[in-house]
DRENPA-3360 file (N, C-alpha, C; in nm, 2 decimals, always signed):
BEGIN
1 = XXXXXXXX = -4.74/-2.68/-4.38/-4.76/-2.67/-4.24/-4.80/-2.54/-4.19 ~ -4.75/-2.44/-4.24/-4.76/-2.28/-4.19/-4.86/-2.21/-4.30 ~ -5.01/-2.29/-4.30/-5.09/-2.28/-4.38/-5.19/-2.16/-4.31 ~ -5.28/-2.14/-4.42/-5.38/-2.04/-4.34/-5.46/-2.07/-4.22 ~ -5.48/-2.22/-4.21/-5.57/-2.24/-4.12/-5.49/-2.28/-3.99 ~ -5.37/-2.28/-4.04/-5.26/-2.26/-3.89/-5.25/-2.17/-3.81 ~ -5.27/-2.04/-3.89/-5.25/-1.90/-3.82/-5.39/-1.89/-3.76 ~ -5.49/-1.89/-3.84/-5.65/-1.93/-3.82/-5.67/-1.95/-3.66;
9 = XXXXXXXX = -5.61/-2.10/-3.64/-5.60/-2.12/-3.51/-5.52/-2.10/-3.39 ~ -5.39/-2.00/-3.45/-5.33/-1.94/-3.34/-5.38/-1.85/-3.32 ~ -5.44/-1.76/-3.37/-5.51/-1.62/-3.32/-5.65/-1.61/-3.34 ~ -5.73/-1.75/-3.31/-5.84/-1.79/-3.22/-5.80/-1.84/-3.11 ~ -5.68/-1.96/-3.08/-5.64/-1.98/-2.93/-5.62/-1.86/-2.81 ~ -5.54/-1.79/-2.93/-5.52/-1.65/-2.83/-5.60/-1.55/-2.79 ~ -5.72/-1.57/-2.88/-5.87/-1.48/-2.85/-5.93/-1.55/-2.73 ~ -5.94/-1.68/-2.75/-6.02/-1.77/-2.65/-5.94/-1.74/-2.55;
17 = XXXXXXXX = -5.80/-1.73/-2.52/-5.72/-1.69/-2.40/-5.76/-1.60/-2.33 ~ -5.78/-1.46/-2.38/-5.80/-1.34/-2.36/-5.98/-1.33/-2.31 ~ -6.01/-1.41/-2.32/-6.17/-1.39/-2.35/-6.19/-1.46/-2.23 ~ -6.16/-1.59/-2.19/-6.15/-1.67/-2.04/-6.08/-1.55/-1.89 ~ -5.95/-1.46/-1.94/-5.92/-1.42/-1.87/-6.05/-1.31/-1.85 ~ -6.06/-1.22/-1.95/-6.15/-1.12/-1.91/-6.28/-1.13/-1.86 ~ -6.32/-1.24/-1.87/-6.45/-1.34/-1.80/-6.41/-1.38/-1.68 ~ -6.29/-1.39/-1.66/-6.26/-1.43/-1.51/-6.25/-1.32/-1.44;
25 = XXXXXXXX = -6.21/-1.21/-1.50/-6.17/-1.10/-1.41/-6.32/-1.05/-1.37 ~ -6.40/-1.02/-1.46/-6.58/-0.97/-1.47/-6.62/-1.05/-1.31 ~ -6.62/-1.19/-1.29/-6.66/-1.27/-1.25/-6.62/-1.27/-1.12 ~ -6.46/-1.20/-1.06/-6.43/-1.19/-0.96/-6.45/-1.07/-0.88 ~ -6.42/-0.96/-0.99/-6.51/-0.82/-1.00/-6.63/-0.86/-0.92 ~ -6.75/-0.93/-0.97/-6.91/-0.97/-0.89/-6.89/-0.97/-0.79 ~ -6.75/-1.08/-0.78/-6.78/-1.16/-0.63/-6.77/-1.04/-0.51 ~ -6.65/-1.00/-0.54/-6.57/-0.91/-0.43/-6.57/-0.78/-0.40;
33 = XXXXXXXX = -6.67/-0.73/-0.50/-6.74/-0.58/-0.50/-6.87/-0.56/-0.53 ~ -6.93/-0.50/-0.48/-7.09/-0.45/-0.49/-7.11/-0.27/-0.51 ~ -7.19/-0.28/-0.64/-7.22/-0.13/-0.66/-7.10/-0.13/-0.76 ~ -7.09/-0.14/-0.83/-6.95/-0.13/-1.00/-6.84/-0.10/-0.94 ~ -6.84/+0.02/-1.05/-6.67/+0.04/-1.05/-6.69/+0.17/-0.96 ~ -6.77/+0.24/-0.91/-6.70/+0.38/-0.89/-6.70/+0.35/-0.75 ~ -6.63/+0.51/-0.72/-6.49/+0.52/-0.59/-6.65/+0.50/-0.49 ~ -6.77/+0.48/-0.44/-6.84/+0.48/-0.40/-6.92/+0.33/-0.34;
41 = XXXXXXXX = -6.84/+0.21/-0.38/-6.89/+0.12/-0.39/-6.77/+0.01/-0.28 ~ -6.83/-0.05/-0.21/-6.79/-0.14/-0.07/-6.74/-0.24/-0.08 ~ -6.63/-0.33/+0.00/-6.65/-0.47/-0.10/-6.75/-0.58/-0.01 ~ -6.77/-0.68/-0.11/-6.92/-0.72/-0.04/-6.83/-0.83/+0.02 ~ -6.74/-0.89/+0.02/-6.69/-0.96/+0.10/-6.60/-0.89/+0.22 ~ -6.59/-0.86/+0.39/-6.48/-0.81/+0.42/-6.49/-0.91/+0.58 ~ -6.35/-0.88/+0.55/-6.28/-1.03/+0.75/-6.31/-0.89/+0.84 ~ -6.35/-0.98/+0.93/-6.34/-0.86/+1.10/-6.21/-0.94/+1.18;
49 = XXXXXXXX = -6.12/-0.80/+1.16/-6.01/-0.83/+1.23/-6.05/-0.79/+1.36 ~ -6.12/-0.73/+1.42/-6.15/-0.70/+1.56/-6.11/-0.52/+1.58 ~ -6.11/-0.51/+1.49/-6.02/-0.34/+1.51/-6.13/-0.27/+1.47 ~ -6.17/-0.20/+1.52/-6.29/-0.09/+1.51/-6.22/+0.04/+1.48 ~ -6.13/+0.06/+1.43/-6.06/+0.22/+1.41/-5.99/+0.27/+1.48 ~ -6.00/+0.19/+1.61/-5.92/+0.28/+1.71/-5.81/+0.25/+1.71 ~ -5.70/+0.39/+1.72/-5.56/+0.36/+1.70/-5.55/+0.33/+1.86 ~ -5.45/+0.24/+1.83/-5.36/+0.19/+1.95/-5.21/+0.30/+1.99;
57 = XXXXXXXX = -5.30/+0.33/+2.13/-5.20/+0.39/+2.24/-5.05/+0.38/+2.23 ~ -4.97/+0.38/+2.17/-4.83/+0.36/+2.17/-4.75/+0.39/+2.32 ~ -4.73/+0.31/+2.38/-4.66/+0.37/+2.53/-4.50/+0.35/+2.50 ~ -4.44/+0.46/+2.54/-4.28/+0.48/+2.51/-4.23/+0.41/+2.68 ~ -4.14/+0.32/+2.66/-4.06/+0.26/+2.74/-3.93/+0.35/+2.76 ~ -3.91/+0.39/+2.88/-3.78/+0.45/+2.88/-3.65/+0.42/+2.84 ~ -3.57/+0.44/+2.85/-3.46/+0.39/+2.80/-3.36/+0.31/+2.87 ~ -3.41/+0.37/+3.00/-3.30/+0.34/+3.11/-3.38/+0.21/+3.11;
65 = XXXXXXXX = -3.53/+0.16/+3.13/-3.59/+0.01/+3.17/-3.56/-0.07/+3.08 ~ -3.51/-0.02/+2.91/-3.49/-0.08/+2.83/-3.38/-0.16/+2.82 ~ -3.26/-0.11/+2.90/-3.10/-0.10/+2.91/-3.10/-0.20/+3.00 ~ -3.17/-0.18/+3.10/-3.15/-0.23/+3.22/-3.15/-0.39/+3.19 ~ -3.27/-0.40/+3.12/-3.30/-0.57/+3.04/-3.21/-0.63/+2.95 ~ -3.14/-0.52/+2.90/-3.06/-0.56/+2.78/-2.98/-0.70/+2.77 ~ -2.97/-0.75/+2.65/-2.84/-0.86/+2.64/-2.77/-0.84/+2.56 ~ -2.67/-0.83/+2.62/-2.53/-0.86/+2.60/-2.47/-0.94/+2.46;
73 = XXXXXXXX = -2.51/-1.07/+2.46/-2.49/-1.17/+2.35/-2.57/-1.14/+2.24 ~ -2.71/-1.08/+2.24/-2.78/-1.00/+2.10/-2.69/-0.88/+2.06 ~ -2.68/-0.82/+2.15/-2.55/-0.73/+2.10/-2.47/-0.76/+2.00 ~ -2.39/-0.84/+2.05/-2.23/-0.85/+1.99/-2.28/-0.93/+1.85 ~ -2.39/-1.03/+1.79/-2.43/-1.01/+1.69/-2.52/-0.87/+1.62 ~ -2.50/-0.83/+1.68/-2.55/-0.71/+1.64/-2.50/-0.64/+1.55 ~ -2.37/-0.63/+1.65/-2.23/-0.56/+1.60/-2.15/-0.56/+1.43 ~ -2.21/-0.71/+1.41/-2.22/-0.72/+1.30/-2.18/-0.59/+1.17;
81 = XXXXXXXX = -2.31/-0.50/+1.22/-2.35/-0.44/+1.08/-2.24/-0.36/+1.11 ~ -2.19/-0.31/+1.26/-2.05/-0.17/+1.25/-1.96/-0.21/+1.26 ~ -1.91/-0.37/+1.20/-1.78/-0.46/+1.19/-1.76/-0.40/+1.09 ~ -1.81/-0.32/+0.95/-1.76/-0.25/+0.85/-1.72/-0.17/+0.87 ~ -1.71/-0.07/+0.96/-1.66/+0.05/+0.98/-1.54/+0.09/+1.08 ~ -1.60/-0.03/+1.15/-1.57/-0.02/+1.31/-1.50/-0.08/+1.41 ~ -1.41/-0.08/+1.42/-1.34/-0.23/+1.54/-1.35/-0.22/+1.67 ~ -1.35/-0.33/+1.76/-1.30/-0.30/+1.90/-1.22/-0.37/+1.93;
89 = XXXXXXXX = -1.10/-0.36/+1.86/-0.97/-0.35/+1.95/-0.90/-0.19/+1.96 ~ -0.89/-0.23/+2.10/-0.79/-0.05/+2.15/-0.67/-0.01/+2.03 ~ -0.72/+0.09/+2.00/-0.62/+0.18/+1.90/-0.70/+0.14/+1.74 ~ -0.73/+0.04/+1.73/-0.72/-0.01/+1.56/-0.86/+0.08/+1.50 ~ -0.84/+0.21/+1.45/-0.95/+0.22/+1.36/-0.94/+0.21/+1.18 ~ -1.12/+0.22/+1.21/-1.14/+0.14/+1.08/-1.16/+0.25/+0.96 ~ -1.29/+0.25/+0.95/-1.37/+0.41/+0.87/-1.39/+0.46/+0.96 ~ -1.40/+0.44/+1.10/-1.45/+0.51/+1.19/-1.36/+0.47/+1.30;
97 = XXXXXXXX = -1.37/+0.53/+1.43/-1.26/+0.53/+1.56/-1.32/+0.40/+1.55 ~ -1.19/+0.35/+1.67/-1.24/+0.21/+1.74/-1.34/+0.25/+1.85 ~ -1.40/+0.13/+1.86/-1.52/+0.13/+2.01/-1.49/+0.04/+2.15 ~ -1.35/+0.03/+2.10/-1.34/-0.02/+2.27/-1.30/+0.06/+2.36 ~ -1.39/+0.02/+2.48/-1.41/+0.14/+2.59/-1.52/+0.26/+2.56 ~ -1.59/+0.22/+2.44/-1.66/+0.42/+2.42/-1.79/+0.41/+2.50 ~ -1.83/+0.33/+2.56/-1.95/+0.37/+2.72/-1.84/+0.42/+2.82 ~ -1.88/+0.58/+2.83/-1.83/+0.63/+2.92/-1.68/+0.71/+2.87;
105 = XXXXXXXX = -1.68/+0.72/+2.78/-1.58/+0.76/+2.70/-1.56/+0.92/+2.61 ~ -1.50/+0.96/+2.66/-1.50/+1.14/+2.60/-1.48/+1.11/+2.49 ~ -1.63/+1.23/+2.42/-1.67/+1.26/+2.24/-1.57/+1.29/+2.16 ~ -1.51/+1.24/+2.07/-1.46/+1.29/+1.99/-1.25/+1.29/+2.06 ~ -1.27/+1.14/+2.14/-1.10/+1.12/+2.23/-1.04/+1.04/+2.19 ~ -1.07/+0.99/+2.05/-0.96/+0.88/+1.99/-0.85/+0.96/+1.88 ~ -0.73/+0.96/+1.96/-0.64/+0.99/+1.88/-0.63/+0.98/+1.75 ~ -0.56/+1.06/+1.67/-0.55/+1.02/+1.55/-0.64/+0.96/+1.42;
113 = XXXXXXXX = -0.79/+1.02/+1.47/-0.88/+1.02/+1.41/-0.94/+1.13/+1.42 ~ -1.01/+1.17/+1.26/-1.05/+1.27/+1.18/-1.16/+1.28/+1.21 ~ -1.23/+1.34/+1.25/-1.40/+1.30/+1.31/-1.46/+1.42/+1.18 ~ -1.60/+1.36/+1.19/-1.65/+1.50/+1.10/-1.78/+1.54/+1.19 ~ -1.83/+1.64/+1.15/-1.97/+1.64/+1.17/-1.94/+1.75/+1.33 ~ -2.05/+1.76/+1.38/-2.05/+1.87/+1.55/-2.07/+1.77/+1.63 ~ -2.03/+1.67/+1.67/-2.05/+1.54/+1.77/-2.01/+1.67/+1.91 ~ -1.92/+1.72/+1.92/-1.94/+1.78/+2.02/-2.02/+1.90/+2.08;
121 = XXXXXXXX = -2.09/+1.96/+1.98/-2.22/+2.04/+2.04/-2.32/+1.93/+2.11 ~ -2.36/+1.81/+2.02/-2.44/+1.72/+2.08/-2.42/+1.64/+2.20 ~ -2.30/+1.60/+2.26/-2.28/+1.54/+2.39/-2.09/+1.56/+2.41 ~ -2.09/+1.52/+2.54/-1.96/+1.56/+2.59/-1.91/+1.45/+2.62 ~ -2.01/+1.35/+2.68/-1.97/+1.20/+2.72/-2.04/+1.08/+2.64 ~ -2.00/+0.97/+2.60/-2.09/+0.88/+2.57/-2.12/+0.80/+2.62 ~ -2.25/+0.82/+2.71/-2.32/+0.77/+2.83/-2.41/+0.69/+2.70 ~ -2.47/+0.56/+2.77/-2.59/+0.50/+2.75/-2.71/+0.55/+2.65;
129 = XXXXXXXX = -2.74/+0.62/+2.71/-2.85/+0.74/+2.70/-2.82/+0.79/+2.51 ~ -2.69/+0.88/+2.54/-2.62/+0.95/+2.41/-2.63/+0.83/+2.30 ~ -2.53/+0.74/+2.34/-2.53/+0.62/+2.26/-2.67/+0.59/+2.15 ~ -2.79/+0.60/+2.27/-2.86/+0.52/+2.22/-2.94/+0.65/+2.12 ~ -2.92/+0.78/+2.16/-2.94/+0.89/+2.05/-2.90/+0.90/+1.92 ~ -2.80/+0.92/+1.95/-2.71/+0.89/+1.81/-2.74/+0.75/+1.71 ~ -2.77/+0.63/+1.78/-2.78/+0.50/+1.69/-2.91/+0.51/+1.63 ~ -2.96/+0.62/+1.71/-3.13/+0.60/+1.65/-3.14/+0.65/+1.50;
137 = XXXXXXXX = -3.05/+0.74/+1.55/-3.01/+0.88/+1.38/-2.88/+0.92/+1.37 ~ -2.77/+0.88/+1.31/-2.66/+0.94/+1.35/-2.67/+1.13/+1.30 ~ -2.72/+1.08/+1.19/-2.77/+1.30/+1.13/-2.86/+1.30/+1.21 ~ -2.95/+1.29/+1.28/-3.06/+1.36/+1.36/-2.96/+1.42/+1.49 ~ -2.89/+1.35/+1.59/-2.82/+1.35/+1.69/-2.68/+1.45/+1.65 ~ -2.63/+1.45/+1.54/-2.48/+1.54/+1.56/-2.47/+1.54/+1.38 ~ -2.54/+1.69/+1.38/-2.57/+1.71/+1.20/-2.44/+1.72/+1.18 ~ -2.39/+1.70/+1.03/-2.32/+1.71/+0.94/-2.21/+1.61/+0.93;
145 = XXXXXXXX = -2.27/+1.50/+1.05/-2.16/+1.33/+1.04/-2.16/+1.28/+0.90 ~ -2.03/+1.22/+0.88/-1.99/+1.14/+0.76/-2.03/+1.00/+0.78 ~ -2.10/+0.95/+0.88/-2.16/+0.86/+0.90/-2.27/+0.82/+0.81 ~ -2.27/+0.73/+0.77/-2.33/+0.67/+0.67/-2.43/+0.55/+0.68 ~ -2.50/+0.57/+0.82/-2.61/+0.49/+0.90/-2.70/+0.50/+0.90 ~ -2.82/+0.45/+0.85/-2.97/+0.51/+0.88/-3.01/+0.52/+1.00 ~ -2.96/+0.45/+1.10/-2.97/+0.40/+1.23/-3.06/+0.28/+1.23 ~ -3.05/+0.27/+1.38/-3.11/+0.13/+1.39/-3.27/+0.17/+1.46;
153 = XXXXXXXX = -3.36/+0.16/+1.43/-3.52/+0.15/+1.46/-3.58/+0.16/+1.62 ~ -3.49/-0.01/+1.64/-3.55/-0.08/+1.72/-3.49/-0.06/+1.90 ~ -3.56/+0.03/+1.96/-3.50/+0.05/+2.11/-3.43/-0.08/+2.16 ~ -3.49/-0.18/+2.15/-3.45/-0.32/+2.22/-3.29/-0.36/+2.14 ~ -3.27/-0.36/+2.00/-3.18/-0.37/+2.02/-3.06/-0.27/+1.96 ~ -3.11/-0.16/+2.00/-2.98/-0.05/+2.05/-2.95/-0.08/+2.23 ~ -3.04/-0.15/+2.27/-3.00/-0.16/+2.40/-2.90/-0.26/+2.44 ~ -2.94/-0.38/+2.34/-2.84/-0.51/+2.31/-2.73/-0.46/+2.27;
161 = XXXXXXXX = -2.66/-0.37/+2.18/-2.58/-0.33/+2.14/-2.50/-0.25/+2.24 ~ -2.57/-0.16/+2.29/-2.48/-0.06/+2.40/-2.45/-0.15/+2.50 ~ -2.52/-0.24/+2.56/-2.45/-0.36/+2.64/-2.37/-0.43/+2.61 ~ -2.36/-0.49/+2.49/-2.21/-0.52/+2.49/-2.15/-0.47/+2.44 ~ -2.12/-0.34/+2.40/-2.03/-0.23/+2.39/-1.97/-0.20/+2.48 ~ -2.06/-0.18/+2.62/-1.99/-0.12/+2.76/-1.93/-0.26/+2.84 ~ -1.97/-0.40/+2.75/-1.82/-0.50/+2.82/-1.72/-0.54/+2.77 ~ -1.74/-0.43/+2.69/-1.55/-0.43/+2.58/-1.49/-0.35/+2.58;
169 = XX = -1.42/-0.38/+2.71/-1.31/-0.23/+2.74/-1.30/-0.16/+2.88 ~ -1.45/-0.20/+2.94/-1.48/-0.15/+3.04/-1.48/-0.21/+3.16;
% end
């Protein structure tokens, strides 16, 4: 069974393999580029997405119009990701103080918690505003925090979040 002309034809099957693919690749190579291989050559096929180069104007939304819109109920799934650290019930902390009541709440005023980092060179109250500083970068906003957040990105929902932050407690 495991004669010569067995092997014969396993490693012609597998040439003819290799040989279809590299013909296919040559072949798609034609289709989709013009002018060979070098860094000088266009592809002959391309979609118009409508974008001529021009970068798009980024307009910054303030914070306060952002807040103003906020909800509440995106929030508190929000909350989600600082339920690991974080509680809001009054007194119970976690890795981190509790957050009930902290819109409007003096930096660094939960008893019996170890804070790290200069939270108080950076702000004195946690207003809206601070809040939404801090969530963006917790190291950008108050260097040398033990916080361990990348922050959150998205203005819209740091704004969901500080909304219903400020109806737990307040």
């Amino acid at each position: 069974m495991l004669d010569t002309m067995f092997w014969t034809k396993v490693v012609g099957g597998l040439c003819g393999t290799w040989l279809v693919f590299l013909l296919g690749a040559l072949v798609a190579e034609s289709i989709y580029h013009q002018g060979g291989h070098g860094y000088d050559h266009h592809q002959a096929y391309t979609i118009d997405t409508g974008d001529d180069g021009a970068e798009e104007e980024v307009v910054e939304v303030p914070f306060a119009e952002v807040f103003a819109a906020a909800d509440a109920g995106a929030g508190e799934r929000l909350f989600r990701q600082c339920a690991a650290c974080h509680k809001v019930e009054d007194g119970a902390n976690g890795a981190g103080p509790h957050l009930f009541g902290v819109v409007g709440r003096d930096v660094q005023s939960v008893g019996g918690f170890n804070y790290s980092g200069n939270l108080l060179a950076a702000a004195d109250v946690w207003t809206p505003e601070n809040l939404n500083a801090f969530l963006a970068g917790p190291s950008n906003f108050a260097s040398g925090t033990s916080m361990n957040y990348r922050g959150m990105p998205d203005i819209e929902d740091r704004a969901n979040l500080i909304a219903w932050l400020e109806s737990v407690g307040n």
